[in-house]
KOLMARDO-143352 format. One record per residue (C-alpha): residue in one letter; x, y, z. Coordinates in steps of 0.1 Angstrom, whole numbers, plus 2048, in hexadecimal, padded with zeros to 3 digits. Layout:
N
@type a; c1 X; c2 Y; c3 Z .
...
***
This chain:
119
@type x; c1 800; c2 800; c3 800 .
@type x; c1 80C; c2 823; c3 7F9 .
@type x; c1 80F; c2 841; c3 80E .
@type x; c1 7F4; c2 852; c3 7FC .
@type x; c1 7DE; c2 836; c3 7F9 .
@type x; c1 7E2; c2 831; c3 824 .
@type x; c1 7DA; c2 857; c3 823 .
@type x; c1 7B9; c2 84D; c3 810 .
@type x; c1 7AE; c2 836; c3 828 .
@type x; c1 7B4; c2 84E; c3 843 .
@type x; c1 79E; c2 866; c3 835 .
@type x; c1 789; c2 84F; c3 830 .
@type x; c1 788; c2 853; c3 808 .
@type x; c1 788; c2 831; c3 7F5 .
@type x; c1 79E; c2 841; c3 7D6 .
@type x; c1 7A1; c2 82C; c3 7B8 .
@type x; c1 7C0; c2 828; c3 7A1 .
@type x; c1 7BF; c2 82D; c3 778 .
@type x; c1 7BD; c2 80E; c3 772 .
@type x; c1 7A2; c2 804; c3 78E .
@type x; c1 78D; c2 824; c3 77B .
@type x; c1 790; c2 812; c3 75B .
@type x; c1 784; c2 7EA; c3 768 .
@type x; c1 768; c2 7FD; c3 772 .
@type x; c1 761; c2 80A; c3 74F .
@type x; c1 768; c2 82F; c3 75A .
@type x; c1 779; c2 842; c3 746 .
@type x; c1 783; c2 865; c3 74B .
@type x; c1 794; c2 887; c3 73F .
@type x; c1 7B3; c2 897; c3 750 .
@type x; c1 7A5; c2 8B5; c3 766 .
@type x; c1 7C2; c2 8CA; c3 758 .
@type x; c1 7B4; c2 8C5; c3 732 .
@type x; c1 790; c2 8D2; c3 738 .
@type x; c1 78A; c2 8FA; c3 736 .
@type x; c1 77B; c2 91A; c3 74A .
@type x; c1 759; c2 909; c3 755 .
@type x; c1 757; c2 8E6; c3 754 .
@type x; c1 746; c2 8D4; c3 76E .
@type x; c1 745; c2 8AE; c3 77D .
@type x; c1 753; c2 897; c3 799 .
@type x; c1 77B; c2 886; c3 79E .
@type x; c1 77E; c2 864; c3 797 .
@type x; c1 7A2; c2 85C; c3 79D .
@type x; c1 7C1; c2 866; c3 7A1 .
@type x; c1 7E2; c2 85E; c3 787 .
@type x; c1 801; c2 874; c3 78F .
@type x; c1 81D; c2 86B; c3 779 .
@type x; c1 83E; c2 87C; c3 776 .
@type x; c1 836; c2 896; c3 75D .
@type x; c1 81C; c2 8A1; c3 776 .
@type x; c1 831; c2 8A7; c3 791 .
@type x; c1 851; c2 8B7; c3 779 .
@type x; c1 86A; c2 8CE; c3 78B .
@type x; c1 852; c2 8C9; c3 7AC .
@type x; c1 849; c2 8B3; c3 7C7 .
@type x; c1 84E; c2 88C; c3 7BF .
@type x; c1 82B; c2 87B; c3 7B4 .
@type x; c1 825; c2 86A; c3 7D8 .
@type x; c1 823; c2 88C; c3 7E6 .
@type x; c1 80C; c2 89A; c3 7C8 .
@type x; c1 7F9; c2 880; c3 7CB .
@type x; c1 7F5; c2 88A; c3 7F8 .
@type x; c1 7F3; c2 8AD; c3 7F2 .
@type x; c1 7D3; c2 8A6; c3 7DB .
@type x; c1 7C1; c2 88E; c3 7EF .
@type x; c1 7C4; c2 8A8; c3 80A .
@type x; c1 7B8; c2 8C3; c3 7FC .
@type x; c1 797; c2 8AE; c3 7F4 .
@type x; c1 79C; c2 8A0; c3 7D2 .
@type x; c1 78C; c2 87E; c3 7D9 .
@type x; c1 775; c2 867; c3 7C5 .
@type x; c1 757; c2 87A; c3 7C2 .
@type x; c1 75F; c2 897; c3 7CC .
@type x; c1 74C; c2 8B5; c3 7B4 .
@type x; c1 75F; c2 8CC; c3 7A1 .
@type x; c1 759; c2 8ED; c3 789 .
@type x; c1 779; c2 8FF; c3 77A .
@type x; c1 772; c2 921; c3 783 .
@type x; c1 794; c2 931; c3 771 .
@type x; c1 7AF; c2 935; c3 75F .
@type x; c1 7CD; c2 944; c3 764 .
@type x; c1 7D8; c2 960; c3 745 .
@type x; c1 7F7; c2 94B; c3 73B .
@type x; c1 7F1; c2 929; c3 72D .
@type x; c1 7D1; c2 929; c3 73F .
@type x; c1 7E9; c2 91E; c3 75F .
@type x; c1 7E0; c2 91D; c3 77C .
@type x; c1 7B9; c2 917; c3 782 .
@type x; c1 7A0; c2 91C; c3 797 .
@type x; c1 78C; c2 900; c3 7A1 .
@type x; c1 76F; c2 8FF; c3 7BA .
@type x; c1 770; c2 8DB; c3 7C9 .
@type x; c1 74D; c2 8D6; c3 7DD .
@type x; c1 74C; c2 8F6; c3 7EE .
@type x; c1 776; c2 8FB; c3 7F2 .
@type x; c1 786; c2 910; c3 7DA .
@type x; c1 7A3; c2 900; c3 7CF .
@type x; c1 7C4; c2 90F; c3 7B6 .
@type x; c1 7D7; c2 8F7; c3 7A3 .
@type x; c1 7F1; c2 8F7; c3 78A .
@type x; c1 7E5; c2 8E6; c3 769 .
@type x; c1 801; c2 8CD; c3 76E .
@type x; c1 7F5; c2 8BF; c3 78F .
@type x; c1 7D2; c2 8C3; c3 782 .
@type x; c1 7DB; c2 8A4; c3 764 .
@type x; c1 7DD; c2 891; c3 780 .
@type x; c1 7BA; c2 88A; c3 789 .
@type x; c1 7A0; c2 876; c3 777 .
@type x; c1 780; c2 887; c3 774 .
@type x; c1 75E; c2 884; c3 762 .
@type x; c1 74B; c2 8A3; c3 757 .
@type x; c1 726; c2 8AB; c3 757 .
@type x; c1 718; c2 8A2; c3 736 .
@type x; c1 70D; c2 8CC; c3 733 .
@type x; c1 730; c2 8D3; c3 73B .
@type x; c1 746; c2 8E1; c3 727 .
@type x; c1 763; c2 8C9; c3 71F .
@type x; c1 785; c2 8CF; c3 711 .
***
């Protein structure tokens, strides 16, 4: 078991890996692809190395989002975009308001509202 994934069950939040998301016939978009006002809920979490480049390892990535509430289910609307490269954004996570870099934000496995914008 990993740190992150004993940090789950701490909190309390069953989080499911990639590949678990994809036996269950989930499949998802990268919250760092999708644009100013898409909506919908996390259903994983994926950090790979390009995620975490010239920053904190992906063990730690993966911590510091779990933490701040990014756990299977949880609801989310981008709410903005940063002038350069649309980095960082602004994301309202049930009722937390949350700022991520678009980098960390590949890192999680969402599905969107079928009215939501996408990409």
């Amino acid at each position: 078991m990993t740190e992150a994934s004993a940090i789950a069950i701490e909190l309390g939040q069953a989080f499911p890996s990639v590949p678990a998301c994809e036996a269950r016939g989930e499949s998802g978009l990268r919250l760092g692809k999708l644009r100013r006002g898409a909506r919908g809920r996390v259903i994983g979490i994926a950090v790979a190395s390009a995620h975490t480049r010239n920053a904190v390892d992906p063990h730690e990535l993966e911590r510091r989002l779990l933490e701040m509430g990014f756990v299977e289910g949880a609801r989310f609307e981008i709410l903005h975009e940063g002038p350069v490269r649309r980095d960082p954004i602004a994301v309202r996570l049930d009722e937390t308001r949350v700022a991520l870099r678009r980098r960390e934000a590949h890192a999680l496995i969402v599905e969107i509202d079928t009215d939501s914008p996408t990409a």
